[in-house]
N, C-alpha and C positions, 0 to 999 in steps of 0.2 A: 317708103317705110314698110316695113316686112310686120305685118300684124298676127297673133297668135289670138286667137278665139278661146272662151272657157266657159261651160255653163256648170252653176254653180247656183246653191242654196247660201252657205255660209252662215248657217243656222244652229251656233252662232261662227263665226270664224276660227280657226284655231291652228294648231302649230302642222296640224296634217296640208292644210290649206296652202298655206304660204310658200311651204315645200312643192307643192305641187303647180303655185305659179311659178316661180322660180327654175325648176327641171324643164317646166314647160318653156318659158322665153329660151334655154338652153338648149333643147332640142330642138328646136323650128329655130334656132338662129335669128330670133324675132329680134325686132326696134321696139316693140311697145304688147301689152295685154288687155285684151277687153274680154269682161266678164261681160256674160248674161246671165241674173241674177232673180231670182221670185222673188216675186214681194211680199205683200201681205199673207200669203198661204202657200204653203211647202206642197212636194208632190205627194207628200204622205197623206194629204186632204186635211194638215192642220193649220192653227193660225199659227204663225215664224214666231220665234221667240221673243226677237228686238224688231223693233222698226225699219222697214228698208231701207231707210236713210242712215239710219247708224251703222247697219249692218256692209253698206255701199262702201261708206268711208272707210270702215274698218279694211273695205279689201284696198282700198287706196293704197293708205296707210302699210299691208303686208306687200304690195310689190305693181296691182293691175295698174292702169292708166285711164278705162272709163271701164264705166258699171253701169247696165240699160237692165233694164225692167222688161222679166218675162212677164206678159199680159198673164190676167188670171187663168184666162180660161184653155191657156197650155202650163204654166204652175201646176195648177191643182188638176192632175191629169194622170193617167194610167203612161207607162215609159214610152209608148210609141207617140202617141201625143205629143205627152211634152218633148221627148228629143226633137221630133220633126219642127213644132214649132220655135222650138231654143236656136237649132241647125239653120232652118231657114233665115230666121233673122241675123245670126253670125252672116250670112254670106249676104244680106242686105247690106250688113254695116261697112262689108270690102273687107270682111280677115280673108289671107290666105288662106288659113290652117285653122284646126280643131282642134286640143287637145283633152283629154279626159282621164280621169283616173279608173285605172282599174287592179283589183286583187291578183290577177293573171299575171298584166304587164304584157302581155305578147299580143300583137295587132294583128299575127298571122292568123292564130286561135280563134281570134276573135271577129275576124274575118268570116274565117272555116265557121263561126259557129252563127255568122249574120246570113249565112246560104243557105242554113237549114230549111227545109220543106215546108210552107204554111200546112202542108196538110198532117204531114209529124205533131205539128203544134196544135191542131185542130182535134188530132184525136186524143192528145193528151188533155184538155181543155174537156172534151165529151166526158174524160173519168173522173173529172169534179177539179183535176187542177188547175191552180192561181195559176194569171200569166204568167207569171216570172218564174214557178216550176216546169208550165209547159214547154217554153221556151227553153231552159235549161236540157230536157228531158227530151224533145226532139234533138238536140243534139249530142246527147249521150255521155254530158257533164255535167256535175253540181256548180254551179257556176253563182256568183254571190249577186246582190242588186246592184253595186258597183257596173257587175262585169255586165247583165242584163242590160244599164241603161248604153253602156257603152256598145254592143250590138247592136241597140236602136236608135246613137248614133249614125254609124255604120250604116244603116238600113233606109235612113233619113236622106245622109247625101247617096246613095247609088235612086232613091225612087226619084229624087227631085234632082237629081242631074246637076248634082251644085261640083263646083270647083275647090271645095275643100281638101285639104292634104288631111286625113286623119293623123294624130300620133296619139300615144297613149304613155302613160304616167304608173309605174306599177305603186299603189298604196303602200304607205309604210305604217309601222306602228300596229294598234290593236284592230280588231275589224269591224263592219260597219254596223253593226249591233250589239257590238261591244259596250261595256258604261267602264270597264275599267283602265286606269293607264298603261301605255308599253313605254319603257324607255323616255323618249319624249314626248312622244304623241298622245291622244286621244282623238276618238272620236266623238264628232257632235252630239250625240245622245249619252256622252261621258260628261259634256260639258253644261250638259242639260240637266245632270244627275246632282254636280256640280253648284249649281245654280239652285237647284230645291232644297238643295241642301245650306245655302248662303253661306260655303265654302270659296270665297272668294278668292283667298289666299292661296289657295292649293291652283285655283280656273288662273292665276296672273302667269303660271307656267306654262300653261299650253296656249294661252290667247296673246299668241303677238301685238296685236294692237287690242292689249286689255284695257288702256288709258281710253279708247273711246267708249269700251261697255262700260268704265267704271262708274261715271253718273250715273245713268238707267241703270246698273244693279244696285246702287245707295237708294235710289229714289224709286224702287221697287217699280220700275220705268219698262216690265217685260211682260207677258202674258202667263197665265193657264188658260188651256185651252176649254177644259173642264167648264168655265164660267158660262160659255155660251149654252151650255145645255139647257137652262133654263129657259133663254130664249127659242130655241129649238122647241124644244117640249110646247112652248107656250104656242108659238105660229104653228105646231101639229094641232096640239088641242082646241085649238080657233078655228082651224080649216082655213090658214092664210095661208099656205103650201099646194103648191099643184104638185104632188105626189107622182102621179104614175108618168107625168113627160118629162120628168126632172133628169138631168145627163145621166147616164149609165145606171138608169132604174133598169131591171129586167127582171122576170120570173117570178114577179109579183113580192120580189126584196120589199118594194114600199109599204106592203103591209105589214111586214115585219116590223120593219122600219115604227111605223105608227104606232101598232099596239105595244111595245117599247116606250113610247115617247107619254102612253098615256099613263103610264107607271113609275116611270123615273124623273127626274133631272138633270140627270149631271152625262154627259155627254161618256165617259166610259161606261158608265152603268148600261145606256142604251145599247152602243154599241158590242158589247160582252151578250147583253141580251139575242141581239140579232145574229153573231158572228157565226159564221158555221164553216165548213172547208172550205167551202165553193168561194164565198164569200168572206173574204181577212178583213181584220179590222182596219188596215189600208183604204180596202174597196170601200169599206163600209164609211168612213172619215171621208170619202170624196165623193161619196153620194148625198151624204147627210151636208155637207159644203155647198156642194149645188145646189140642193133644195133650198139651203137658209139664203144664196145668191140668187133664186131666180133663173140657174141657169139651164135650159131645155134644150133637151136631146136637137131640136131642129136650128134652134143657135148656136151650139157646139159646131155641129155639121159643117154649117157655113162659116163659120170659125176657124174651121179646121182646112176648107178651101180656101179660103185669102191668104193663111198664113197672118203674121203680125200687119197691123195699117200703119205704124210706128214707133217708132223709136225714141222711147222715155228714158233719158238722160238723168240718174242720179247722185254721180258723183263726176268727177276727174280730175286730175292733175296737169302740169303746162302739154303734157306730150298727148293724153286725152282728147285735149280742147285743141290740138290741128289735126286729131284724127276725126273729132267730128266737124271741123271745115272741111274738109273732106269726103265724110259722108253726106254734106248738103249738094257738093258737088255733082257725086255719083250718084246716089243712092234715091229711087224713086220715092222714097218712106219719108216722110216729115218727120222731123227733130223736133220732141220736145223737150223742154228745160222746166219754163212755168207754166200753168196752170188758167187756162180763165176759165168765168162757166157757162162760154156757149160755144155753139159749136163740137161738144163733147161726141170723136165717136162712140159709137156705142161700146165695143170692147172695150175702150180707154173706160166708159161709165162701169163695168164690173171689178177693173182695177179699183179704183175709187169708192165704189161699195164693200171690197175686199178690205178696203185701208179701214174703212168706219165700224166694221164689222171685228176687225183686228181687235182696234184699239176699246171696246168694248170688254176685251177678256184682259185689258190689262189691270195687274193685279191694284198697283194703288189708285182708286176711283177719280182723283186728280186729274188724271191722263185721259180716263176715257172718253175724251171731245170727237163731235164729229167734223168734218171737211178740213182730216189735215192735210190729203193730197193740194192742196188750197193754199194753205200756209208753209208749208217745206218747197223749198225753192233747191234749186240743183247747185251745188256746191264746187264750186273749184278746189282743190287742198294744196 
C-alpha cells in the first residue's frame, strides 16, 4: 500500500483542505492518506478552535484514512521545529511521500529556496527580521507562510536523511491570511471569522464535513483564545511561571512579557503590549504558551533530539486501521489509541496539559472539564 503523508492543522477544516488531500492521493498515486495533525494548540502559539477529536474526524470524513497527533511541543513551535518534528514522524509511520501545500506550487523553487545560505538568513535575522521574512529574504522572494513551512519541510528530510518523496500542492482560492471568500474557498482564519460571527450558514459552504462541527458550534463547544489571559496574568502575578527558562525566551522578552501581564488580562491586550518587529505576535503567542505549559528551553532541546516517542491515533477509517497494523509491525514508536494514567511519557503529559489548558478557553463553561485526553477514546469512522 502506497501511503501519502500530510501535516496539517485543520483549524478548522475547510473546502481548501479537502482539495488538497484529494490532489495529493492524485499525485503520489497513493492507496491511503495520513494526516499529521496538532492538537490542542496551532503553531501560531494558540489554543485550535475545536477539539482534536472533532477536528480528526472531520479530516476522515473529507478524504485522509488516519489522523495522529503532533505532540505539543512540535505544534506549538516556530516552522523548523514543527516541520522536523511533523516529517519525522510521517516517515516513523512508513508513508512514502509528503505532501504540502504551497502558494508557489513549484517544488523546484522551493527547493532553490531550502539551499539558501544559513548565513543569508542569519544576517537578515541581525536587522531585526521574523524568521519567516529572513528566510524569504535570504533568498531573494516574498514567499508567503504556506511557502516558508513548506521549505522546512524540504530542509527537514535532506538534515534527517528520511526517504520521503516531497510533492507539493499549489493553494487555491483566497490566501493564507485572508478572512474573505474566493470562489469556493476560504481560508481558515475566514472560517474563524465565520464562526465569531455565528455565521454558520454562509461556514456549511466552505466546511465539507460541517455535519461534524455542526453540534460544537450549537453548543458553543469551540474556544477564544482570549479567555486564558486571565489565567496567564494570574500565574504571572503569583510568580508560578519560571519566566526567563521558558522556550524561546530571549533578550529579556520575559520581562516585557511580565510587566504586560501586570496590567492587562486578556491575552491580546498583552500581547499588542509586548509585540515589536523583532518579535510578532506569533513569537509572542508561543512564548506566552510555553510559559502557561511549563515548557523550558532544556526540555524543548531534548524534545527536539528524540523527535516524537509515539504515535497517537485519533481517528481512521477501515484502510487506517491496516495501515496502523502495519505500523506496529514496522515502526519502533508505540501506538497509542487509549489513554491510562500511568506510565505517561513525558511529552505525551504536555499533550495532555495542552488538551486541559484548551478546553479551559472554551467559550460555553459546560465543556470546560479537565482529563479529556482520558475520556476521548480513538475512533474508527
Amino acid at each position: 500500500m502506497k501511503v501519502c503523508g500530510i501535516v496539517a492543522e485543520y483549524n478548522p477544516l475547510h473546502s481548501g483542505h479537502k482539495f488538497h488531500i484529494d490532489r495529493s492521493k492524485e499525485l503520489a498515486g497513493a492507496d491511503a492518506v495520513v494526516a499529521v495533525m496538532s492538537g490542542s494548540f496551532t503553531q501560531r502559539g494558540e489554543v485550535a478552535s475545536f477539539d482534536k477529536w472533532t477536528r480528526a474526524k472531520s479530516a476522515i470524513m473529507a478524504g485522509a484514512n488516519l489522523v495522529v497527533e503532533l505532540p505539543f511541543c512540535f505544534a506549538c513551535a516556530p516552522a523548523e521545529i514543527f516541520a522536523g518534528g511533523a516529517i519525522r514522524l510521517l516517515e516513523n509511520i512508513g508513508c512514502d511521500c509528503v505532501s504540502f501545500g504551497s502558494e508557489t506550487g513549484d517544488i523546484d523553487k522551493l527547493k532553490s529556496m531550502a539551499s539558501a545560505q544559513e548565513t543569508g538568513i542569519s544576517a537578515h535575522l541581525a536587522e531585526g527580521k521574523s524568521y519567516s521574512s529572513a528566510i524569504a529574504a535570504a533568498a531573494g522572494t516574498d514567499f508567503t507562510p504556506n511557502d516558508i513551512l513548506a521549505v522546512e519541510y524540504l530542509k527537514a528530510i535532506d538534515k534527517y536523511n528520511l526517504k520521503l518523496t516531497p510533492l507539493t500542492v499549489k493553494r487555491e482560492g483566497s490566501g493564507y491570511d485572508s478572512e474573505n471568500p474566493d470562489g469556493d474557498y476560504i481560508s481558515a482564519k475566514g472560517c474563524r471569522r465565520l464562526i465569531s460571527e455565528k455565521n454558520f450558514e454562509a461556514l456549511e459552504k466552505y466546511m465539507p464535513a460541517f455535519g461534524i462541527y455542526k453540534p460544537a458550534l450549537e453548543e458553543d463547544r469551540y474556544t477564544n483564545p482570549d479567555i486564558l489571559g486571565t489565567l496567564f496574568a494570574g500565574l504571572i502575578r503569583t510568580g508560578r511561571i519560571d519566566l526567563a527558562n521558558a522556550a524561546y525566551v530571549t533578550e529579556g522578552i520575559e520581562n516585557r512579557i511580565a510587566k504586560a501581564a501586570q496590567e492587562y488580562s486578556s491575552l491580546s491586550d498583552i500581547v499588542s503590549a509586548v509585540k515589536t518587529k523583532r518579535y510578532t505576535h506569533t513569537r509572542i503567542m508561543r512564548i506566552i504558551s510555553c510559559m502557561m505549559m511549563g515548557l523550558t528551553k532544556d526540555k524543548l532541546e531534548e524534545f527536539v533530539n528524540t523527535g516524537a516517542r509515539y504515535i497517537r491515533v485519533l481517528a481512521a477509517d477501515e484502510t487506517g486501521t491496516a495501515i496502523m497494523k502495519e505500523i506496529k509491525k514496522n515502526s519502533h514508536l508505540p501506538i497509542i489509541t487509549n489513554l491510562g494514567r500511568e506510565n505517561i511519557d513525558e511529552m505525551l503529559s504536555f499533550d495532555i496539559a495542552a488538551t486541559d489548558l484548551q478546553f479551559l478557553a472554551m467559550i460555553n463553561k459546560m465543556y470546560c472539564k479537565a482529563n479529556e485526553d482520558y475520556t476521548h477514546f480513538f475512533e474508527r469512522i
